[in-house]
C-alpha positions as CSV (number, residue, x, y, z in Angstrom):
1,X,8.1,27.7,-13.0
2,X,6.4,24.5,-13.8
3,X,6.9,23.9,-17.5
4,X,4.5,21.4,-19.5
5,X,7.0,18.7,-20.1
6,X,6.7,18.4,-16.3
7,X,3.6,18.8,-15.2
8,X,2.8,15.6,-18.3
9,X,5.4,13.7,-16.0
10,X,3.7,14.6,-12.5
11,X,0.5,13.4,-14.0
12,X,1.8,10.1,-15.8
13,X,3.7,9.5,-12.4
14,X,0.6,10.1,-10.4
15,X,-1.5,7.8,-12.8
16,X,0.4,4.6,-11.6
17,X,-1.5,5.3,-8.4
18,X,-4.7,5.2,-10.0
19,X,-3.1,1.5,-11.9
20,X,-1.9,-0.2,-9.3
21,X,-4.2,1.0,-7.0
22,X,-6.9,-1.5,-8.4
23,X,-4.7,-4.4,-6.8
24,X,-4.5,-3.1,-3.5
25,X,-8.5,-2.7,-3.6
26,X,-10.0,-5.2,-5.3
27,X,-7.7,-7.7,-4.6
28,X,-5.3,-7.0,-1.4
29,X,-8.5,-5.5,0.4
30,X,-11.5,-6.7,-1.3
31,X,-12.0,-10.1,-3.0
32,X,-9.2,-11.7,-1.9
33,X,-9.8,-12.0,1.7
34,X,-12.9,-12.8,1.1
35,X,-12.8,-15.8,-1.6
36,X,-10.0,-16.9,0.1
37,X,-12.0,-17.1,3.4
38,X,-15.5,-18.7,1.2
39,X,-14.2,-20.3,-1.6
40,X,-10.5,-21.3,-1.2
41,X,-10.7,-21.9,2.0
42,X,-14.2,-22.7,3.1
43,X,-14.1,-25.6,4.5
44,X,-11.3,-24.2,7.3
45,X,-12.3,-23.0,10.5
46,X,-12.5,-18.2,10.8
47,X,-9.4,-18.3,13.3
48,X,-7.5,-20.7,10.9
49,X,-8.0,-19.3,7.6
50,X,-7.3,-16.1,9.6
51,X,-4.4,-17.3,10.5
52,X,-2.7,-18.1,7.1
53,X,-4.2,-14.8,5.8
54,X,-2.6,-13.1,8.4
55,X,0.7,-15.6,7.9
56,X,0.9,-14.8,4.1
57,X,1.0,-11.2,3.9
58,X,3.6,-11.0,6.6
59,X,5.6,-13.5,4.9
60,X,5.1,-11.5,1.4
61,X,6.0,-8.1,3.7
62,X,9.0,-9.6,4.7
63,X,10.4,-10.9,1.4
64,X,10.0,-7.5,-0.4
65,X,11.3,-5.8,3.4
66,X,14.8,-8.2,2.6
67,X,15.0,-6.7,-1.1
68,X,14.3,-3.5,-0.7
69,X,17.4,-1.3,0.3
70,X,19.3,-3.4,-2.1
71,X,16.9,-3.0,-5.4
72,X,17.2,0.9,-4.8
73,X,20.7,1.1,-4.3
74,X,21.0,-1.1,-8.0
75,X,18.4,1.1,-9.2
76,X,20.3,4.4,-7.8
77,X,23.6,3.1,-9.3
78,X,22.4,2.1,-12.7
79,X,19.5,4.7,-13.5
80,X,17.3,1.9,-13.5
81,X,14.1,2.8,-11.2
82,X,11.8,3.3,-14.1
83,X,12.7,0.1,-15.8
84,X,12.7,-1.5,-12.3
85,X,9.1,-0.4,-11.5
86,X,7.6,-1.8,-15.3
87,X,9.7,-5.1,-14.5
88,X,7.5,-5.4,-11.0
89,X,4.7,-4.4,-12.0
90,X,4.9,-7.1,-14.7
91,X,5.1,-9.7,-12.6
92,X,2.0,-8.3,-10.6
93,X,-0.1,-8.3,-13.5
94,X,0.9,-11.8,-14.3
95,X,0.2,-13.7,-11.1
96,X,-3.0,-11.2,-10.8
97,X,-4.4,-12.8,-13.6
98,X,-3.2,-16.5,-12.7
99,X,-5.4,-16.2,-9.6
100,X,-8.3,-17.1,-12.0
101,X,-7.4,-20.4,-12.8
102,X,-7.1,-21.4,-9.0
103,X,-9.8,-23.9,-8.2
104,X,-12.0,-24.3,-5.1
105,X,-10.5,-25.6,-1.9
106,X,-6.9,-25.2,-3.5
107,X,-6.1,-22.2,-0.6
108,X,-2.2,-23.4,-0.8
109,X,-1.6,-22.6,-4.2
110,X,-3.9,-19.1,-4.2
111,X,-2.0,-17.9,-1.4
112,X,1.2,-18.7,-3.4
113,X,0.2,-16.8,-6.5
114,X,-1.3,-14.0,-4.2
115,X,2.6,-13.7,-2.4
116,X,3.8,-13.7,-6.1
117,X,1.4,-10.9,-6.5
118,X,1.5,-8.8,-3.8
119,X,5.9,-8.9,-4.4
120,X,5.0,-7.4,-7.8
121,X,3.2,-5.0,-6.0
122,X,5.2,-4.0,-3.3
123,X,8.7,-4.0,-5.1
124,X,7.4,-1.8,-8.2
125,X,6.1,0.6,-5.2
126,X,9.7,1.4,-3.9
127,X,10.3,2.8,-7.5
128,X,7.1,4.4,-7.6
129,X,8.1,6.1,-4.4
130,X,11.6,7.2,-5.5
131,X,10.7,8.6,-8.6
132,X,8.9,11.4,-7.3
133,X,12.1,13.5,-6.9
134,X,12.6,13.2,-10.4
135,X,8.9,14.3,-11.4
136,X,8.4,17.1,-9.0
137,X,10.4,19.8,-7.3
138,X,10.5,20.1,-3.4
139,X,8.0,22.9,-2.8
140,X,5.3,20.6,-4.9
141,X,6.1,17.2,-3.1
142,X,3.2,17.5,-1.3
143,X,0.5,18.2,-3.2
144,X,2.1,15.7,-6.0
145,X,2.3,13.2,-3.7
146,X,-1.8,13.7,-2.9
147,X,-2.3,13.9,-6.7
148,X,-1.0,10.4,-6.9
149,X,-2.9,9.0,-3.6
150,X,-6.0,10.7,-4.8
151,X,-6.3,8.8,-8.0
152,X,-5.1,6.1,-6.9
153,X,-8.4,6.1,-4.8
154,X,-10.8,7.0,-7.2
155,X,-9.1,4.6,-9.6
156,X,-9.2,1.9,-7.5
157,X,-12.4,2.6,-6.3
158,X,-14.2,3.1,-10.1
159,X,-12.8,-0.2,-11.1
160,X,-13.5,-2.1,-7.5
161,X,-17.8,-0.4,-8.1
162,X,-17.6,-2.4,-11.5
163,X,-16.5,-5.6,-10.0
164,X,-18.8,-4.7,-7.0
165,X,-21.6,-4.4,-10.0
166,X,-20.2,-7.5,-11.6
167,X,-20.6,-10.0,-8.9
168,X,-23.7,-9.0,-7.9
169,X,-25.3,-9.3,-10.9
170,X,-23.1,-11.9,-13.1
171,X,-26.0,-13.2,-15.2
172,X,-25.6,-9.3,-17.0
173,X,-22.0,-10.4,-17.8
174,X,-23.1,-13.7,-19.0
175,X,-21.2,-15.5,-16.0
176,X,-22.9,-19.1,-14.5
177,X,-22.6,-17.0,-10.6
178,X,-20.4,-14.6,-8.1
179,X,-18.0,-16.9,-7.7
180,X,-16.4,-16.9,-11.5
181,X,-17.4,-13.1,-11.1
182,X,-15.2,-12.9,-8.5
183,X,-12.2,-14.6,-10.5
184,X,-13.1,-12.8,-13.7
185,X,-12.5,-9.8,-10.9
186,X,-8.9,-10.8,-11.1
187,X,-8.6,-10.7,-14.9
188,X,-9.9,-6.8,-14.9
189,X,-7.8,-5.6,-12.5
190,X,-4.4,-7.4,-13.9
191,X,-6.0,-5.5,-17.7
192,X,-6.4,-2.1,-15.4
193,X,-3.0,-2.2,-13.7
194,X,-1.2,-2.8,-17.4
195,X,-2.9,-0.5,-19.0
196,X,-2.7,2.8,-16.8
197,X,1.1,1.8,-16.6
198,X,1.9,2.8,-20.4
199,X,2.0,6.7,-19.3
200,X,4.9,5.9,-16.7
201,X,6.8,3.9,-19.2
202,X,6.6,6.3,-21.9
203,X,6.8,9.7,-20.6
204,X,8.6,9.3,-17.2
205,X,12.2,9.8,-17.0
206,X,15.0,10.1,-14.1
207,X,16.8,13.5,-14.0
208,X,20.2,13.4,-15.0
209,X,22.9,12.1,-12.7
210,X,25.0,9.5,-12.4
211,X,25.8,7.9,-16.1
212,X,23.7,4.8,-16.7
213,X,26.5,1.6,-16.0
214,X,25.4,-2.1,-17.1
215,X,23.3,-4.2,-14.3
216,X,26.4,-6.3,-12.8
217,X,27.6,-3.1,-12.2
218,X,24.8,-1.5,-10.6
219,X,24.5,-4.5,-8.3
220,X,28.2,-4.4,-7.9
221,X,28.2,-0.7,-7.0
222,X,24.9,-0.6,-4.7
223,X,26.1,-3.5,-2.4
224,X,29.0,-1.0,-1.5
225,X,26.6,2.0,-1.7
226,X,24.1,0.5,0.9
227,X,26.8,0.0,3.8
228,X,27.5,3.5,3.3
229,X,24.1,4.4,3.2
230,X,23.8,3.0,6.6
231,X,26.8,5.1,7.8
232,X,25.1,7.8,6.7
233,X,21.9,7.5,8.2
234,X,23.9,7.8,11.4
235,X,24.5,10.9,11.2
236,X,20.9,12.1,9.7
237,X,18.6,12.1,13.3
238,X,15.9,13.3,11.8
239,X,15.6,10.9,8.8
240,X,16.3,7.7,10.9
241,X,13.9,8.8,13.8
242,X,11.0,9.5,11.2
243,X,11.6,5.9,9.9
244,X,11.5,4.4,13.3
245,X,8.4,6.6,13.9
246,X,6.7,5.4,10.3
247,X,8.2,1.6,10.7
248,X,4.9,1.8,13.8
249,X,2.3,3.8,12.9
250,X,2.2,2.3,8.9
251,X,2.2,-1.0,10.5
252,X,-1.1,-0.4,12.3
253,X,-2.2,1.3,8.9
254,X,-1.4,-1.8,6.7
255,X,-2.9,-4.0,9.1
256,X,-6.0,-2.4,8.8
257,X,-6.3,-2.1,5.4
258,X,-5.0,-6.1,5.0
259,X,-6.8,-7.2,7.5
260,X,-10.5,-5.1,7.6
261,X,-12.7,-7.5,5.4
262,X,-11.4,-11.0,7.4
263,X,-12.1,-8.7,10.8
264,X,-15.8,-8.1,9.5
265,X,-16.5,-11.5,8.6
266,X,-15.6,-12.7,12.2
267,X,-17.7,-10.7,13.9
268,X,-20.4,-11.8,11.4
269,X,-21.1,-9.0,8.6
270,X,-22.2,-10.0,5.5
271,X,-19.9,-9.6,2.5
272,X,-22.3,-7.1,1.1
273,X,-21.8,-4.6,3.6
274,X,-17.9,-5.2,4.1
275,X,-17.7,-4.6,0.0
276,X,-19.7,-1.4,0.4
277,X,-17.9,-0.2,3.4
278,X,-14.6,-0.1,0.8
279,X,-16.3,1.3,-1.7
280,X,-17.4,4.2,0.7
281,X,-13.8,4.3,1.9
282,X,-12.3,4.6,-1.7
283,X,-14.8,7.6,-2.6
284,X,-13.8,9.5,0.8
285,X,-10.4,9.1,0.9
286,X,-9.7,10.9,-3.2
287,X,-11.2,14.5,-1.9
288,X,-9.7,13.6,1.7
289,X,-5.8,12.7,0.2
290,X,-6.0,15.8,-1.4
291,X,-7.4,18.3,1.0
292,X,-4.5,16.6,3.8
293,X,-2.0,17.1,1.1
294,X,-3.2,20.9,1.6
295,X,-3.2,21.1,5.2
296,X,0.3,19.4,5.1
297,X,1.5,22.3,2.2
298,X,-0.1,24.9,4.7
299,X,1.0,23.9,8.3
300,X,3.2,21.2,7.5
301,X,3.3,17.3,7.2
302,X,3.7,16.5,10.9
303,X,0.8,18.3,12.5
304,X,-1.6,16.8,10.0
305,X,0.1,13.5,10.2
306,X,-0.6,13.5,14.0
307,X,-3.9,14.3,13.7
308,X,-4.2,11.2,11.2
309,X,-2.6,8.7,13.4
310,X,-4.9,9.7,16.7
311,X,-8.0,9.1,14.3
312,X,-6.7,5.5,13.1
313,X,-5.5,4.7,16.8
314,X,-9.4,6.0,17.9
315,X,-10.9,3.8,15.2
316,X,-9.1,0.5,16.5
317,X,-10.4,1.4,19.9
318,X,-14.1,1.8,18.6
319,X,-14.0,-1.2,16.2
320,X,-12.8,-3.7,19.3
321,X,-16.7,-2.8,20.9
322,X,-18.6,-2.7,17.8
323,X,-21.8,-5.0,17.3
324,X,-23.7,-3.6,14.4
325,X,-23.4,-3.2,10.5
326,X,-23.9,0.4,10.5
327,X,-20.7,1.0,13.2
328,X,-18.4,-0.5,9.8
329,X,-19.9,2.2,7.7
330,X,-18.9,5.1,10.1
331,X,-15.8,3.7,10.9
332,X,-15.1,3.2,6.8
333,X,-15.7,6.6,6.4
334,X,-13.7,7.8,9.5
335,X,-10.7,5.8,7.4
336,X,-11.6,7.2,4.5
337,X,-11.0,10.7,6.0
338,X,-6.7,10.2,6.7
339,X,-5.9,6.8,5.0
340,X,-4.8,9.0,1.9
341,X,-3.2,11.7,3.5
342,X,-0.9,9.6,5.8
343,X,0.6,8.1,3.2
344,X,0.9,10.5,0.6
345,X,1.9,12.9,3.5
346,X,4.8,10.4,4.8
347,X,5.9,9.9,1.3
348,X,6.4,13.9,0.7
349,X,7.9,15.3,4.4
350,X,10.7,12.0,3.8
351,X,11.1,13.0,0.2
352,X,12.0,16.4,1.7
353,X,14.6,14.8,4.1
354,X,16.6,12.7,1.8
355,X,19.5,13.2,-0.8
356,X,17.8,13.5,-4.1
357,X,20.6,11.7,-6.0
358,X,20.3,8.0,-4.0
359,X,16.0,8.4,-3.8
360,X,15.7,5.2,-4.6
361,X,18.1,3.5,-2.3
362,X,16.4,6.0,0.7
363,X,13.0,5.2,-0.5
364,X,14.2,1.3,-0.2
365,X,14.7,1.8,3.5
366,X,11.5,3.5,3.8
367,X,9.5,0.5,1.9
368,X,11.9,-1.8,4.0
369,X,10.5,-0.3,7.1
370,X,6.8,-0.1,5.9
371,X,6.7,-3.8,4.9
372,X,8.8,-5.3,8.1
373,X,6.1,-3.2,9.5
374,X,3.5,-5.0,7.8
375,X,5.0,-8.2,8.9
376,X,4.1,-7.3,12.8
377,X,0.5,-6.3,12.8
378,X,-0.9,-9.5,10.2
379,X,1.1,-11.7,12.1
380,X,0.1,-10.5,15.5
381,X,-3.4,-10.7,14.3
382,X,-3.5,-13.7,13.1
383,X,-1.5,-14.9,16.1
384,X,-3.8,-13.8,18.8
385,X,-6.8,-14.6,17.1
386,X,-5.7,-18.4,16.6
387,X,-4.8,-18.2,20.8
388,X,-7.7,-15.9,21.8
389,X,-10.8,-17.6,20.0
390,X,-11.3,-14.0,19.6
391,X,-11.3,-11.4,16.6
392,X,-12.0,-8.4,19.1
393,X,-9.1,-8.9,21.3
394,X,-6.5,-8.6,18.3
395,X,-7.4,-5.4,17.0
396,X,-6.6,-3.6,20.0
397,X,-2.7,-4.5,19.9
398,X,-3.2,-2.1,16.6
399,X,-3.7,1.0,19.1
400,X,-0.3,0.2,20.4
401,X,1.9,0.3,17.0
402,X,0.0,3.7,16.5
403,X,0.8,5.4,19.9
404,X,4.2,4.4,19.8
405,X,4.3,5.6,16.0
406,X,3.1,9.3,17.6
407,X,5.7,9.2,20.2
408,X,8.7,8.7,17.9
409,X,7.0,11.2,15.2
410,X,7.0,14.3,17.9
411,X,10.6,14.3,17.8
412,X,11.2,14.8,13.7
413,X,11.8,17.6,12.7
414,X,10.0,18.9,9.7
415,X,12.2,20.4,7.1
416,X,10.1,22.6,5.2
417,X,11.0,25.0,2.2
């Protein structure tokens, strides 16, 4: 039986979905790409500043892909993932807010802040991640891991329709135009992302384990514990196989969700309708994460997680051919339908899978694999864009990652209890 003290740590856990979730919106997805593309970069050519877009969030994928396995096993070893994720997070909110004071045309330094950022991001997430086993029991992974997606959705989403509201009509917020709107932006979403993090810090806590040992120590003792880990995984098909099969099918997800806004703006859109096309996408996907979360409790992760990656792999196929405005709106809302629940349904059927005792070194592998995975599909973007001339041809190498994903996926098995 679920007693309060618990379900007040499910929902504080949950709610640093609805913080950080602002960053990946506003900023990963929204405004970024797009001042970086109009105002930091403006005077570049599409395929160029497509091409550093695409260059920097691989290189930030890869730098958090290198750390991860090692932060969770320091983490595991010292009882440290709580005080790991505020130390992340910290720096997010930071170098969010420093993107305000980046002038026009100075594209090198805002993509430096923004890799600061989106590191801050990514590394707090592998303790995010982890900490779920110590929040929620197995039969409620699921739907606690849609609680968290959902409101990370609607929260990102509420505070994304303000700055939505605030840039279009910056004369109500006494601001000069859309431009220091846009950086003002920055400064509400690093205030969001802080704020919404006090429930984790004070109410979360790691079940009782291993005794807490100093940080040398942890360090000392994950090192070891990693090459063990490794040994391990060996010997645990289904576990290594369901990485392999989320290392493709998260790549093509990322990608899209990186990558959507720039995509738009090459084939012409106006910023107004990409903006409302995430906004539509945010709104769908909090009912959507949660009902999948459902349907994953009722028939089980895999099914549903199919399902989701046939509808992502049809969407890449549709959105090469597209040539109107309203095609991003459908195909926003088609998103919108399974981007929540193939996340929040990957996170729960691997929780299920792992040793409870080293989540966060198991959850490091699984970040590890989602952001070498986001490494591939930016940079092959970006890549083929830059050769091709041609937006259109580089979504379709998306359709690949997600068949392959599928493949790999059918072979897990899905331990259910």
């Amino acid at each position: 039986m679920t007693t309060y003290r618990q379900k007040k740590q499910v929902y504080a856990w949950a709610l640093y979905d609805w913080a950080n979730s602002a960053y990946a919106t506003a900023v990963m997805a929204g405004f970024f790409p797009l001042f970086f593309k109009e105002y930091w970069s403006g005077d570049m050519a599409s395929s160029e500043s497509t091409f550093w877009l695409g260059l920097a969030n691989a290189a930030g994928a890869l730098l958090i892909a290198m750390l991860a396995p090692v932060l969770g096993a320091i983490a595991d070893q010292g009882g440290l993932k709580r005080q790991m994720l505020l130390a992340f997070t910290s720096l997010g909110v930071v170098t969010t807010a420093a993107l305000f004071l980046v002038g026009q045309g100075a594209w090198t330094w805002a993509l430096i802040i923004y890799l600061l950022g989106a590191l801050g991001f990514s590394g707090a997430n592998i303790f995010y991640d982890a900490l779920i086993v110590d929040v929620a029991d197995k039969h409620e992974l699921d739907r606690a891991s849609a609680l968290g997606y959902g409101l990370g959705y609607i929260g990102g989403g509420v505070l994304f329709a303000f700055d939505v509201w605030m840039v279009s009509r910056p004369e109500i917020f006494g601001l000069l135009n859309s431009a220091e709107a846009v950086r003002w932006s920055f400064i509400s979403v690093a205030i969001w992302w802080a704020v919404f993090t006090l429930p984790m810090g004070l109410w979360v806590r790691e079940r009782k384990g291993r005794s807490r040992i100093s940080l040398w120590a942890a360090s000392r003792n994950g090192f070891r514990q990693l090459l063990e880990t490794f040994h391990h995984l060996r010997g645990l098909k289904s576990v290594w196989l369901f990485l392999l099969a989320y290392f493709f099918y998260i790549d093509g997800v990322n990608t899209v969700a990186r990558m959507a806004v720039d995509y738009g703006l090459s084939l012409g859109f106006t910023s107004q309708v990409l903006i409302a096309a995430l906004l539509l996408t945010q709104f769908i996907a909090f009912p959507a994460a949660i009902a999948l979360g459902w349907a994953g409790d009722r028939f089980g992760a895999k099914p549903v997680l199919l399902l989701a990656i046939l509808v992502y792999a049809l969407v890449c196929i549709w959105s090469s051919t597209m040539q109107h405005e309203q095609d991003f709106y459908v195909l926003a809302a088609a998103i919108g339908l399974v981007m929540g629940g193939i996340q929040s349904l990957s996170r729960s059927m691997y929780a299920r899978m792992i040793p409870s005792e080293q989540s966060a070194e198991f959850f490091g592998f699984f970040n590890m694999l989602g952001k070498f995975s986001a490494v591939l599909g930016p940079a092959l973007m970006g890549a083929s864009s830059m050769l091709s001339g041609s937006a259109r041809i580089s979504i379709i190498v998306i359709v690949l990652l997600f068949a392959l994903g599928a493949v790999f996926l059918c072979f897990v098995r899905d331990e259910r209890v």
